[in-house]
N, C-alpha and C positions, 0 to 999 in steps of 0.2 A: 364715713362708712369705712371700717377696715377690712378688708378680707384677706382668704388665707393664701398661699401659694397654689393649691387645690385649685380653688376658686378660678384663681386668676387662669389656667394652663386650662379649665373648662371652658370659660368664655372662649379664650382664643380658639380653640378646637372647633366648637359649635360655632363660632363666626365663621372659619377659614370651610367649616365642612357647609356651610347653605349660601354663602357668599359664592353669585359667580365669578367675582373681580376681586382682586388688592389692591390696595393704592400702597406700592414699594416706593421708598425713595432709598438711592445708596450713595454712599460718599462721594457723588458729584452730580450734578444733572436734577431735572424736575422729579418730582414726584409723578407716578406713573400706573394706570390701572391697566393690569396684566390679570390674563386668563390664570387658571392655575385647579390643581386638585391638593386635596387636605389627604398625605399619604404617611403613614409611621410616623407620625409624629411632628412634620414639617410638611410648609408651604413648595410646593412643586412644580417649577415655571421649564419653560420650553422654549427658546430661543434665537434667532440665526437668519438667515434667508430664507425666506419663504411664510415665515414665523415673528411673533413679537420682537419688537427690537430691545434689547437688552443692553448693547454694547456702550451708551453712552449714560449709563447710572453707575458705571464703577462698580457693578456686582462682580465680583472675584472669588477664589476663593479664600475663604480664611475673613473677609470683608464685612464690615457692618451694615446693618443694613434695617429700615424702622419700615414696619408693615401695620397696615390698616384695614379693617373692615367693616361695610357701613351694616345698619342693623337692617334685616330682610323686611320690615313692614314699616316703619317710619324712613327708612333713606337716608337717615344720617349718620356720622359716626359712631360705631357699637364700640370698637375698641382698636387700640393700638400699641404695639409692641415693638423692643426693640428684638431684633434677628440676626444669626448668624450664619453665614454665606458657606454654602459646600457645595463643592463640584466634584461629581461622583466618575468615575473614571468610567470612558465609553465603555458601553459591552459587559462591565461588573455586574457583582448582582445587587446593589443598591440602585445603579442606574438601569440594569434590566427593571427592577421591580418599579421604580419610577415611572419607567418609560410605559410598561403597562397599563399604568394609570391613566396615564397621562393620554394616552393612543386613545385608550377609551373616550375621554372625553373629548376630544378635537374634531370641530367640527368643520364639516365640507372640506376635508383633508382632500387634493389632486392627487396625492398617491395613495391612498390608504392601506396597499398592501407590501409596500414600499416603505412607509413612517420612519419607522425605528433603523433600517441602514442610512435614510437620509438625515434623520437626527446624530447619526453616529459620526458619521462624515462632515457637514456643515452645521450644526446646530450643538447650543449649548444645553442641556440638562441641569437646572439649580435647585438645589434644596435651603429653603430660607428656616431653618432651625430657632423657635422662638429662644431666646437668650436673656430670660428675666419676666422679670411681672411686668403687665400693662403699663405704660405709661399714663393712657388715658383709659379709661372704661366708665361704666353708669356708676356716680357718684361722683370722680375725679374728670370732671372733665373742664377742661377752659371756658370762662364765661365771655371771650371774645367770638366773632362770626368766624372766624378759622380759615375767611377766603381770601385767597392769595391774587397778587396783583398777576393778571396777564402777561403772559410770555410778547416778547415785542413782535411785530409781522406787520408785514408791508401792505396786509390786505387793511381795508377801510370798511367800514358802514356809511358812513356818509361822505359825499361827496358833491361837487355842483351838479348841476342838471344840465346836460349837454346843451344847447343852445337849437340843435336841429328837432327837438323832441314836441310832440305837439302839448299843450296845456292843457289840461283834464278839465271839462265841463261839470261846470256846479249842478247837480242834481241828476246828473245824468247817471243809467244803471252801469254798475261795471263787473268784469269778472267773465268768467263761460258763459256762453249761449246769451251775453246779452246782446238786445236789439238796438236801432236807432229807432225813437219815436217818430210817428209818423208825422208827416209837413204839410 
């Protein structure tokens, strides 16, 4: 299936505009699904204390950076692009007009009439600028499962069974409100 330049700068648009989430990866660190709004023409992230964490994907400015998003009714991936990283200068009016968006959508903000000087001060404003046709979209997409091995962590699922713990009775009810049979 080929399609045109057109094409491709639609999909991504109508993805990033009904998509709550992206999945951003940038030149270092996991890939990562970050809140955001679809504003002028780029992906709109908001990030810092208080806010998603950004600082450990290498978004910079000027930086690469490959954006994802999954299709609103099947869950999987609609399409993926590579992007290029701008950081609009506090208080301008790219970052003003950003931050308006962006204000809008954040939700259970602690300041909310406060946002935008606490964004200016502590928090990064990024604009992910699509920089090319889809990598992946419907037609072009990988025939592998695409799922990545888990990040390493000391937490477990399985484990031995303490030794003080009592043995769970065969046939017996379990859960809330259940009873002992009577004797």
């Amino acid at each position: 299936m080929t399609t045109t330049p057109a094409f491709g700068r639609a999909l991504i648009e109508e993805a990033a505009k009904k998509s709550a989430l992206v999945w951003v990866q940038g030149p270092r660190g996991p890939r990562r699904a970050l809140w955001h709004v679809w504003h002028d023409g780029a992906v709109c992230l908001v990030g810092g204390p208080g806010e998603q964490p950004l600082d450990d994907l290498g978004l910079a400015d000027g930086a690469p950076a490959t954006v994802g998003c999954r299709s609103k009714d099947k869950g999987g991936l609609l399409v993926e692009w590579p992007a290029l990283v701008t950081e609009p200068a506090p208080r301008g009016e790219i970052w003003a007009s950003a931050v308006a968006e962006l204000a809008g959508k954040r939700l259970n903000a602690p300041d909310a009439e406060g946002l935008a000087d606490r964004w200016a001060a502590t928090c990064r404003v990024l604009r992910l600028e699509p920089a090319g046709e889809p990598s992946r979209r419907p037609g072009a997409m990988p025939t592998g499962s695409g799922a990545a091995r888990p990040l390493p962590t000391p937490a477990a699922t399985r484990a031995r069974v303490p030794t003080g713990l009592p043995a769970r009775r065969a046939g017996g009810r379990r859960g809330r409100g259940a009873t002992q049979p009577p004797r």
